[in-house]
N, C-alpha and C positions, 0 to 999 in steps of 0.2 A: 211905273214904266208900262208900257201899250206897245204893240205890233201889230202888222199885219200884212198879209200878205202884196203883196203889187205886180206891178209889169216895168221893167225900165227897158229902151234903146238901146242897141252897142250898135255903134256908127263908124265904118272902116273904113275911110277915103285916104285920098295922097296927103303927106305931109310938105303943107307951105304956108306961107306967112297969111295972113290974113285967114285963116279955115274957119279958126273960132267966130271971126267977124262973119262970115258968110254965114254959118249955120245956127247964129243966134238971131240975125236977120230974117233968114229964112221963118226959124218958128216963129219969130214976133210979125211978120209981117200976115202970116196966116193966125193970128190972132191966139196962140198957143203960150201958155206962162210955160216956163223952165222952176223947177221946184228946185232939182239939184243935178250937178254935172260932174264927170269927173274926167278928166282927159290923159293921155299923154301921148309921146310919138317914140316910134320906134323904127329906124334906118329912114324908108320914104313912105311911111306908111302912118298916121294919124287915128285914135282909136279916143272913141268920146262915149262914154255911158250917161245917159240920160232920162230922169224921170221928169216927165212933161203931164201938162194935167188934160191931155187929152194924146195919149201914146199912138195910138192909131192912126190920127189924122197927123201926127207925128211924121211914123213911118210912110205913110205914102209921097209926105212933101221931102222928106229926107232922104229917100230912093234916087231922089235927081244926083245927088251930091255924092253918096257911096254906097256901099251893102250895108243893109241894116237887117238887123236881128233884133226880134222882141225876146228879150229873159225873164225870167222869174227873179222874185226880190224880196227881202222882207223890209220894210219900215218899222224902225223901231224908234218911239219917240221914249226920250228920259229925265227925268231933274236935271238943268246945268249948273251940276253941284260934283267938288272933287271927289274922284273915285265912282263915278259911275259906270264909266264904262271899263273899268277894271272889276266890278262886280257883273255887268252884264258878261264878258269876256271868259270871265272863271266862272259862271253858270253855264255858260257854253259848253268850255272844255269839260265841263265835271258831270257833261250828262252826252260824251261823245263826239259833239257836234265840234266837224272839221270845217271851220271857213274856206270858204274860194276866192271870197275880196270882199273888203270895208270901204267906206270910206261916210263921211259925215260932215253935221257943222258942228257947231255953238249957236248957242243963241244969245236974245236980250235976257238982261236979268229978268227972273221970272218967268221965264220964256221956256218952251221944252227944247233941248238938242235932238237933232235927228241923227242915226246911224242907218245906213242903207249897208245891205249885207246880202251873201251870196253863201248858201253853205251843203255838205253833203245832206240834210236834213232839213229842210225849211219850214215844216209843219211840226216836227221836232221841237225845233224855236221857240214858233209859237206859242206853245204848249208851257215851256222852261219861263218863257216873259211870263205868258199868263198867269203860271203856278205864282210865281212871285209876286205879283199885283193884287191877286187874290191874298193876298197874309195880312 
């Protein structure tokens, strides 16, 4: 298992039908890959966190559309094998660290799963992955 720190998007516009279409247009069209998204909506309001491989030129194209904030992240990639992220999860809890939000994929076999996460300690994280990978 590996981390490291990053920058991901949160993206506040109105909520309506086509948003995803419009704001996945937008980055492709500005030549920007989407690594990972995670969306949802709430009353008329639309909320999209996004790791783009180029977060900056990101944000200035994604400013048309709504408020955008750059956050702090960590990436963590892990074997997509069962019970990993129930080991990464209780390494967390068992060295303090309170999450603010997950979310992830799967991948191909063979492949590494990624977890993107938010928490009161993010260099904390780091440190708890690392320890681990070093054994």
């Amino acid at each position: 298992m590996k981390a490291k720190l990053a920058e991901e998007l949160l993206l506040i516009t109105q909520n309506r039908v086509g948003k995803l279409a419009e704001i996945s247009r937008t980055i492709k069209d500005n030549g920007i890959n989407i690594m990972a998204i995670s969306a949802w909506a709430f009353d008329d309001q639309a909320f999209f966190r996004i790791v783009a491989s180029d977060h900056i030129k990101a944000k200035e194209i994604l400013e048309s559309i709504g408020k955008v904030e750059i956050k702090k992240i960590v990436i963590a990639e892990m074997p997509d094998e069962v019970g990993q992220l129930l080991e990464l999860a209780s390494r967390l809890k068992d060295n303090d660290i309170d999450l603010n939000y997950v979310y992830g994929t799967t991948a191909e076999v063979g492949k590494p799963a990624t977890i993107i996460f938010s928490s009161n300690n993010d260099i904390k994280a780091l440190d708890v992955i690392a320890a681990k990978s070093a054994i």
